[in-house]
C-alpha positions in Angstrom: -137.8 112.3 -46.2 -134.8 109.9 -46.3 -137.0 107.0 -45.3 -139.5 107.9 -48.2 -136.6 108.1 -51.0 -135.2 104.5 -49.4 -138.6 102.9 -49.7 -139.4 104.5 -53.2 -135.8 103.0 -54.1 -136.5 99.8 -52.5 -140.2 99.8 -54.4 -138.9 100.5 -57.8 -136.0 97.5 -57.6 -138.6 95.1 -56.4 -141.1 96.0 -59.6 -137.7 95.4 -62.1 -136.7 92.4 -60.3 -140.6 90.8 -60.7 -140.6 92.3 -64.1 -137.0 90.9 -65.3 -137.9 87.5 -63.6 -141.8 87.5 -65.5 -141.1 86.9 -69.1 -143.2 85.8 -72.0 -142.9 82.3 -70.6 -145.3 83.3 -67.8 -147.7 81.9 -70.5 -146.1 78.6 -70.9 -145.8 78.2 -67.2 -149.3 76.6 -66.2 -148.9 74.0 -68.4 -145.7 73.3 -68.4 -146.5 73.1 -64.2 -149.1 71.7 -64.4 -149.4 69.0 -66.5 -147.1 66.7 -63.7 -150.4 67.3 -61.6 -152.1 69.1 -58.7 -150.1 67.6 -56.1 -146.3 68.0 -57.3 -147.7 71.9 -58.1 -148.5 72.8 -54.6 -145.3 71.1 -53.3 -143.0 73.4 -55.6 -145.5 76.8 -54.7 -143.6 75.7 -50.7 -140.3 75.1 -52.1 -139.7 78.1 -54.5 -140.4 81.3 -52.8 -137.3 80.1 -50.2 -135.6 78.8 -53.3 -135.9 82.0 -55.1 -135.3 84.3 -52.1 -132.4 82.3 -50.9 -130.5 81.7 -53.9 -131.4 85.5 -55.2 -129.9 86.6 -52.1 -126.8 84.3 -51.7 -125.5 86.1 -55.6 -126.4 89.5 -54.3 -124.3 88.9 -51.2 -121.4 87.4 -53.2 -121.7 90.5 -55.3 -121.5 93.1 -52.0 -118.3 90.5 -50.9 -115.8 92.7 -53.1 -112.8 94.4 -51.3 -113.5 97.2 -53.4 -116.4 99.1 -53.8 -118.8 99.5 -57.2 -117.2 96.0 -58.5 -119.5 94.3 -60.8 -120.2 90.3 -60.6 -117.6 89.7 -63.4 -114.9 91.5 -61.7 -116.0 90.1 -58.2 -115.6 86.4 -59.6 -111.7 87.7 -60.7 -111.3 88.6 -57.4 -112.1 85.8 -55.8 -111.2 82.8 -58.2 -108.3 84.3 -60.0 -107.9 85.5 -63.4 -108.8 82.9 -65.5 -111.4 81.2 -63.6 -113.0 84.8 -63.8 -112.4 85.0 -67.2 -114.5 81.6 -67.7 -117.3 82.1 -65.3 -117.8 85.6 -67.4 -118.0 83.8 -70.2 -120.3 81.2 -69.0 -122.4 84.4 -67.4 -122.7 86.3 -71.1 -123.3 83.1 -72.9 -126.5 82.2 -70.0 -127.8 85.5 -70.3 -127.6 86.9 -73.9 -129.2 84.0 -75.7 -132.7 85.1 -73.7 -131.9 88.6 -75.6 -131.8 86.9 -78.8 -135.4 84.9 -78.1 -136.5 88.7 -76.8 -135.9 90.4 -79.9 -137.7 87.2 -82.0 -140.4 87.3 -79.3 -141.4 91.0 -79.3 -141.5 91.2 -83.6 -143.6 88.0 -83.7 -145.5 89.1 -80.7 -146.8 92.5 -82.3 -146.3 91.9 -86.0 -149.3 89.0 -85.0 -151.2 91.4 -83.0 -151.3 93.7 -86.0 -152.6 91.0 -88.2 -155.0 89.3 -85.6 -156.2 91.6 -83.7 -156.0 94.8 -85.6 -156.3 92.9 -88.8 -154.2 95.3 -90.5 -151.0 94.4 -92.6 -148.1 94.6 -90.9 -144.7 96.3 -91.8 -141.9 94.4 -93.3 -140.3 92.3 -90.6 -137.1 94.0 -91.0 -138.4 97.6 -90.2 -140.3 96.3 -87.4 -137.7 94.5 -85.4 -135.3 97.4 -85.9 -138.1 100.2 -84.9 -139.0 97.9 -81.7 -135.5 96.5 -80.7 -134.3 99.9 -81.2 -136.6 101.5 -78.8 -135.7 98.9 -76.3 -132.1 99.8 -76.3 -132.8 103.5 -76.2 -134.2 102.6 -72.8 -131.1 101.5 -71.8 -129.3 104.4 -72.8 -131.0 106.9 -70.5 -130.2 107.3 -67.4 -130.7 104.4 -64.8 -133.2 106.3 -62.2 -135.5 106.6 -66.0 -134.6 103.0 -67.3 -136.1 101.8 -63.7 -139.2 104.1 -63.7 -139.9 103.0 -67.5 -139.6 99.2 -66.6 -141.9 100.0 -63.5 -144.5 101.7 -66.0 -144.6 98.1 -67.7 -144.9 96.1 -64.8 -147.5 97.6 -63.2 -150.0 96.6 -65.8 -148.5 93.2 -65.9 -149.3 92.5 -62.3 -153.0 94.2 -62.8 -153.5 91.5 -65.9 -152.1 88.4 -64.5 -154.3 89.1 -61.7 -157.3 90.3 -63.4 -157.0 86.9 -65.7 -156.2 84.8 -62.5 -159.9 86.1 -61.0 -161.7 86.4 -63.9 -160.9 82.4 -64.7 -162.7 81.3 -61.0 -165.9 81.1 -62.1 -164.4 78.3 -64.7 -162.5 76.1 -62.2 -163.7 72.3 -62.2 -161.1 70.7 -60.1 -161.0 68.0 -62.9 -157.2 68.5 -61.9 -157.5 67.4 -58.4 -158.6 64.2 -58.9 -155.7 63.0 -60.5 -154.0 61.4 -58.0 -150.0 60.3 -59.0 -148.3 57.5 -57.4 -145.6 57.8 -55.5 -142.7 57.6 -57.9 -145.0 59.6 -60.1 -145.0 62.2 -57.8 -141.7 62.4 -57.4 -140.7 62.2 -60.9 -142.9 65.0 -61.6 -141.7 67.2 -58.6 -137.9 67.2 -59.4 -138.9 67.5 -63.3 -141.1 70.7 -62.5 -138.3 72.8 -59.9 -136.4 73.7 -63.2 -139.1 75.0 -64.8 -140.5 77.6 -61.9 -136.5 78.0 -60.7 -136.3 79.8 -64.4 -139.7 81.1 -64.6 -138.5 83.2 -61.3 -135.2 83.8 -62.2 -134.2 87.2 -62.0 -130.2 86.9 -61.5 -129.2 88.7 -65.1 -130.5 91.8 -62.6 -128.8 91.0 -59.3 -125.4 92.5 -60.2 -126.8 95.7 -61.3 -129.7 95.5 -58.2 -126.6 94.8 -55.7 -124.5 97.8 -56.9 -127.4 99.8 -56.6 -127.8 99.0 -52.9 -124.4 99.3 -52.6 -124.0 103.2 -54.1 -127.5 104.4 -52.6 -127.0 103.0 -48.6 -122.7 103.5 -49.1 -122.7 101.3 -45.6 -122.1 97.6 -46.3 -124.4 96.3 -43.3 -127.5 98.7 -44.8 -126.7 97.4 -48.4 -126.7 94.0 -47.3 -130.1 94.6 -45.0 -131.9 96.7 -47.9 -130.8 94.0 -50.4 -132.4 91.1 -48.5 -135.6 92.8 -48.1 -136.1 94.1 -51.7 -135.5 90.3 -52.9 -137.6 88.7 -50.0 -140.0 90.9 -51.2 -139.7 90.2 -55.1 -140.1 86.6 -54.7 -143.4 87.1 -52.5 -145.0 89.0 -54.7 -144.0 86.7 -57.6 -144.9 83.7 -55.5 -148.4 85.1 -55.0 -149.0 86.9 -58.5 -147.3 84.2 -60.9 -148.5 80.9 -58.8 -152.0 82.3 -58.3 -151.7 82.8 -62.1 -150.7 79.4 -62.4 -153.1 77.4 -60.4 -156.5 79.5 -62.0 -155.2 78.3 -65.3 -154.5 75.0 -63.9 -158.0 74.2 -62.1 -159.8 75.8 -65.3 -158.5 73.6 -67.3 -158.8 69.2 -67.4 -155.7 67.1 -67.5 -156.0 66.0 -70.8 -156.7 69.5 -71.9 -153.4 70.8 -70.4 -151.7 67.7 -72.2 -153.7 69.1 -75.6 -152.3 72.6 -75.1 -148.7 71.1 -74.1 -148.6 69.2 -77.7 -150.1 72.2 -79.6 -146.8 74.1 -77.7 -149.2 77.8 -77.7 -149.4 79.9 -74.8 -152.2 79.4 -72.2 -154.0 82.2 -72.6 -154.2 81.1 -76.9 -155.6 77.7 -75.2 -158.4 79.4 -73.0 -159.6 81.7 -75.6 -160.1 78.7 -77.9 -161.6 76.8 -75.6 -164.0 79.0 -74.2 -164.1 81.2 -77.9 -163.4 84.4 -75.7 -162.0 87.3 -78.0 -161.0 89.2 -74.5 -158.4 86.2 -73.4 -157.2 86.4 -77.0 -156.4 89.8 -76.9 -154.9 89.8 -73.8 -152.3 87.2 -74.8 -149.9 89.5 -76.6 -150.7 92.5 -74.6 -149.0 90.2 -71.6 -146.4 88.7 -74.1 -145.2 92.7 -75.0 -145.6 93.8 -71.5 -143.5 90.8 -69.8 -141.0 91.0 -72.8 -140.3 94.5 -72.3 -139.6 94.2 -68.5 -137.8 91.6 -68.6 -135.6 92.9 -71.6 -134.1 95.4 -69.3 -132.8 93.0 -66.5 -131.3 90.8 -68.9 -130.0 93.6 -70.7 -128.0 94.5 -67.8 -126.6 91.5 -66.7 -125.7 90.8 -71.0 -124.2 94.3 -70.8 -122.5 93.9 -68.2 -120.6 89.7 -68.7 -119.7 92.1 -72.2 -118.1 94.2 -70.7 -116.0 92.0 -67.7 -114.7 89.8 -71.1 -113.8 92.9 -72.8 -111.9 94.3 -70.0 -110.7 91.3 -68.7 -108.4 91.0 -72.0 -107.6 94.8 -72.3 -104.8 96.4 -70.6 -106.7 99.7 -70.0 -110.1 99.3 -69.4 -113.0 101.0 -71.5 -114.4 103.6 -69.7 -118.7 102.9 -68.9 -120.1 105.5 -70.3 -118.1 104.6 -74.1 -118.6 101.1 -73.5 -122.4 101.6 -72.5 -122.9 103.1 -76.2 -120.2 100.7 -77.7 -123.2 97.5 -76.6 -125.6 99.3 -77.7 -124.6 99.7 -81.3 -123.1 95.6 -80.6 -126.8 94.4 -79.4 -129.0 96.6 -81.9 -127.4 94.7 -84.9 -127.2 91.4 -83.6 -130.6 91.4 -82.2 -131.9 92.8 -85.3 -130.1 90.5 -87.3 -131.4 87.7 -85.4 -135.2 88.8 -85.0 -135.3 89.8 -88.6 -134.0 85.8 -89.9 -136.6 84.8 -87.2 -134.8 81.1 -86.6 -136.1 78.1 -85.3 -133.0 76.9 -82.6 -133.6 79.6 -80.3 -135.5 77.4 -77.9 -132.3 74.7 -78.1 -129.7 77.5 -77.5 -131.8 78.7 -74.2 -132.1 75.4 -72.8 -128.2 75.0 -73.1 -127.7 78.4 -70.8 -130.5 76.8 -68.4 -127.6 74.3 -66.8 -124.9 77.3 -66.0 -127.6 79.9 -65.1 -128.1 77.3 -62.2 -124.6 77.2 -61.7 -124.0 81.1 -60.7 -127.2 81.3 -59.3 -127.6 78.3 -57.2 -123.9 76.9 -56.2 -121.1 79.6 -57.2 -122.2 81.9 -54.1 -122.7 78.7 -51.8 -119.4 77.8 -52.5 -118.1 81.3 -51.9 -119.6 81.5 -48.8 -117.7 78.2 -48.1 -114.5 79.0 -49.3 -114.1 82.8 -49.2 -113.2 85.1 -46.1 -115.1 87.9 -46.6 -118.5 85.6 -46.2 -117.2 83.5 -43.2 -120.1 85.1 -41.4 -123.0 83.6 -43.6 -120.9 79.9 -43.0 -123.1 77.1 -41.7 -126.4 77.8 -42.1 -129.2 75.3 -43.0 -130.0 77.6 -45.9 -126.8 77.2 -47.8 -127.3 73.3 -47.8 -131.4 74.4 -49.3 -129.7 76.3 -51.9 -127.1 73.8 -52.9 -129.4 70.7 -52.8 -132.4 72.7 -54.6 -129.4 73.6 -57.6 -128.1 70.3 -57.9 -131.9 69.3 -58.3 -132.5 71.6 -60.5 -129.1 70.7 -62.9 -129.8 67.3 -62.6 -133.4 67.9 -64.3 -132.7 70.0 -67.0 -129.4 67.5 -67.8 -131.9 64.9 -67.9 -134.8 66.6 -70.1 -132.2 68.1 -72.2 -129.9 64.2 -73.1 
């Protein structure tokens, strides 16, 4: 009976961590792969389940590192760095993750406000009602308790994996392999390789999560050796799945479509699935489009909920002299994220895009090289020193920085 509740447990964190790591942008991500060509794109499908797996796992071990038990990454980092290194990183940590809430509460009013119009060709409600009536419901979720929050977020990602798949089959009778025959040169190869690893690193990112996922571990198995075990599964697990769902995804949309038609659909900047069904004048693509949108916003709300929640929270605290207690503080956000969110999605702004891509940098940072270096520097994860993985992680991170400095200057 035990085993049966572990793997259930197990099961349900690996759905939230696909689901918080599948965004809207899952729609972006064949062209945006794909237009660097065939080649480069099978490369990075080798490089980024270890890079995702690895990396995931390194800021779930730094996470478990803690001298004392149920400490959250924000106090973890105070532990380990001191006070005000803590306090920075934890601002770094809010300021990488709560921007992505922001373009989530835009994302899910323009998302079904246009399928009301489009596809249901009714008028929709004013946009201030309907941001506050969806980001509201969103954030109820969040209120309940977590064993609900994860089987709600499951409920959304199962359908998500069923479409992605359904689309990635249905699109095989359409391949042409125009793709294939574009054959780069060798600097154009690798100028399109390192340019691409930023864009499936955060297209499988699912670190706003980890803390939360980590603590989880930590409270359900109580011994530090199971946590550690169970943890590595769950995320070796996740990025399989999201590996073989998200890149099989990828490379249907990619072999359906020419080169110059991915280059057509990366200057019209519209989702993939808005570029098939004009192609191929297919009502059923077009109505799948936001159904995937809401359904990948929605699960990936909830990780990066968590992981805004919680940086909130470890900046609050860190300045307090009494700590707010969770359960206050858990409504305190709440009330914090409704209005700001609302605010936002009801002005609708056009810079959202530019504030993400100034997060994408630090994300990289606490994902990729903050537990490397932990595991260099701090005692408690001596026994994870000197393997060849670390020096992956670390050189994959610094690739990845290094490409999004570059498209971002």
């Amino acid at each position: 009976m035990k085993q049966d509740n572990a793997t259930r447990f197990s099961l349900t964190w690996v759905l939230n961590l696909f689901g918080t790591a599948v965004g809207a942008g899952v729609l972006f991500l064949p062209i945006n792969a794909g237009v660097g060509g065939f080649l480069p794109l099978v490369v990075m499908t080798l490089l980024v389940g270890p890079m995702t797996y690895l990396a995931h796992r390194g800021l779930a071990r730094f996470v478990l590192s803690s001298s004392k038990s149920g400490s959250d990454i924000t106090s973890v980092v105070q532990e380990h760095f001191g006070v005000t290194a803590g306090k920075l990183i934890t601002l770094l940590y809010f300021f990488a993750i709560f921007p992505i809430l922001l373009i989530y509460g835009v994302g899910i009013t323009n998302t079904v406000s246009s399928f009301i119009e489009n596809q249901l060709h009714l008028t929709a409600p004013p946009r201030a009602i309907l941001s506050f009536v969806l980001i509201a419901i969103m954030i109820g979720v969040m209120l309940l308790s977590e064993t609900v929050m994860l089987r709600i977020t499951t409920y959304l990602v199962y359908p998500l994996v069923a479409i992605l798949l359904g689309l990635s089959l249905y699109l095989i009778p359409q391949w042409n392999g125009a793709v294939l025959s574009q054959i780069p040169s060798s600097g154009d190869f690798l100028t399109a390789l390192w340019l691409t690893i930023p864009v499936l690193v955060f297209s499988f990112n699912h670190s706003p999560a980890i803390s939360s996922f980590a603590l989880s571990q930590q409270k359900f198995y109580q011994d530090p050796q199971k946590a550690d075990k169970a943890s590595s599964t769950v995320l070796r697990c996740t990025a399989g799945i999201l590996v073989l769902f998200v890149m099989f995804f990828v490379f249907s949309c990619v072999l359906t479509l020419t080169p110059q038609e991915l280059l057509e659909a990366k200057a019209q900047n519209i989702s993939i699935l808005s570029y098939l069904a004009n192609k191929f004048d297919n009502p059923i693509i077009s109505y799948f489009g936001p159904f995937v949108a809401f359904l990948a916003i929605g699960s990936s709300f909830f990780g990066h909920y968590l992981g805004a929640r919680e940086g909130l929270e470890g900046l609050v605290n860190q300045m307090r002299r009494e700590p707010i207690k969770p359960a206050k503080f858990k409504k305190i956000t709440a009330l914090v994220f409704l209005i700001v969110l609302w605010v936002v999605a009801t002005i609708n702004p056009s810079i959202l895009g530019f504030i993400e891509s100034l997060g994408g940098p630090i994300i990289a940072m606490i994902l990729f090289i903050m537990p490397m270096y932990a595991i260099h520097k701090i005692p408690a994860l001596q026994q994870f020193k000197g393997k060849l993985s670390n020096v992956f992680v670390t050189v994959m991170g610094l690739i990845a920085i290094s490409a999004i400095l570059y498209g971002f200057f």
